[in-house]
N, C-alpha and C positions, 0 to 999 in steps of 0.2 A: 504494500500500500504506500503510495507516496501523500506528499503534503496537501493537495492540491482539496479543496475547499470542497468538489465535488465527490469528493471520497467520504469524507465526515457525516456522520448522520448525530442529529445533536437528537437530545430526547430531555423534555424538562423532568423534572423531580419526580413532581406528582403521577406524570402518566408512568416511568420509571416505578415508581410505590406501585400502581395500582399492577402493574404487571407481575410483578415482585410477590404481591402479596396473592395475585391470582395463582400462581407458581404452586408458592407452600400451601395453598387450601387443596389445589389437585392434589397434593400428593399426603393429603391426608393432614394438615396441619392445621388446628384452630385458628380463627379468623382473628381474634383477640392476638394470636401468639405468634401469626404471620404478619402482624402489623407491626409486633417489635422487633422480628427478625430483620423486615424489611428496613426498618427507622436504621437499626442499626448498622446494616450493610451500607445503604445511603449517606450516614452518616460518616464512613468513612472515606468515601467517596467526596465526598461536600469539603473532609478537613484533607485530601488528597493521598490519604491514604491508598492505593488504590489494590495493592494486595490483600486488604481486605473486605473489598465492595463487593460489589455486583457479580464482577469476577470469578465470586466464589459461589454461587449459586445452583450451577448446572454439578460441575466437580467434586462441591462439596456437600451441597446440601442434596440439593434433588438425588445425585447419586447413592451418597450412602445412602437415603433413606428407602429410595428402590431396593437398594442392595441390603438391607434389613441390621443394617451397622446402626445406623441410628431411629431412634424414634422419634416419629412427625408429632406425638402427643405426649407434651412435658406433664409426669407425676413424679413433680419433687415431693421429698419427705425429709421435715426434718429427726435428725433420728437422734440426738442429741443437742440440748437447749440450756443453756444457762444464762443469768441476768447479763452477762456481756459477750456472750458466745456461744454459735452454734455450727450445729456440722448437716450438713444437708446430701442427702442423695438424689443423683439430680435422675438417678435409673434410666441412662443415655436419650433423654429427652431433647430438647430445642436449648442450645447453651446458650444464647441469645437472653431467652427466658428465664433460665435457671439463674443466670448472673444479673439478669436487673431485678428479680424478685429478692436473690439472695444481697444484693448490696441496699434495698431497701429495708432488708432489716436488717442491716447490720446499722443503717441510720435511722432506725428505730429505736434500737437497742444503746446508740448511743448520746440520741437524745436524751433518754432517761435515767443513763448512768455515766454518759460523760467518754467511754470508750463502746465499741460495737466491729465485732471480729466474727465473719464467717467463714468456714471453711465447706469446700464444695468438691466429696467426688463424684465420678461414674457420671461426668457430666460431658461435652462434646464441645467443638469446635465455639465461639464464642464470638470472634468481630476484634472488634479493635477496644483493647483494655482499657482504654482512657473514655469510652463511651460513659462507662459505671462508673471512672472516677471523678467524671464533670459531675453526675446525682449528686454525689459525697459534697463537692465546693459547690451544685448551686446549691443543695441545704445548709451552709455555710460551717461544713467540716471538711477534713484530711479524709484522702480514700485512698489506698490501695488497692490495684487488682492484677493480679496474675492467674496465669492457666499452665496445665500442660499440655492439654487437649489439641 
């Protein structure tokens, strides 16, 4: 492909979302949980990220979830809970999902005691780590997030 202006197909956000999210409902993923897959793949896209947008759509998500690696319906559990800590199984659901339910309570947990640490496995591929730690600063706290996923 060369540079030429005629080669480029732009596509805005929104129609990008809507496809995005038509994607993960075929293939079995709740509408609720394909709009945050979606947000978050875009949104790495938006900060130019671009190894982990859209890119990874076909590759990584629609594929393994055909290929029965991952599950298109997130049932986390947490299986351990304490007043500043918890450990969640995320039983290879939507990591997208798993990581922004699991970092909101970790800012749950530390609104009300001032620290809030979760740990997450058996969880999948996830987007771009700084998604969940913008949640952490706009609630106006410190976030970390890592994977191995």
């Amino acid at each position: 492909m060369n540079n030429n202006s005629k080669d480029i197909v732009w596509v805005d956000f929104d129609s990008l979302e809507n496809f995005m999210v038509d994607v993960f409902k075929g293939i079995g993923v709740p509408e609720e949980d394909a709009r945050v897959c979606a947000d978050v793949l875009i949104t790495a896209d938006k900060r130019g990220i671009d190894s982990h947008g859209i890119g990874r759509l076909k590759p990584i998500y629609y594929d393994r979830i055909k290929a029965g690696i991952q599950s298109p319906k997130t049932d986390m559990e947490i299986v351990k809970d304490g007043s500043t800590t918890a450990v969640i199984d995320g039983h290879n659901g939507m990591g997208q999902v798993i990581a922004k339910k699991s970092m909101a309570l970790a800012i749950e947990k530390a609104k009300k005691m001032g620290l809030g640490m979760v740990a997450v496995r058996n969880s999948t591929h996830y987007g771009i780590a700084g998604y969940y730690v913008l949640m952490a600063i706009e609630a106006g706290m410190i976030g970390i997030s890592g994977t191995n996923a």
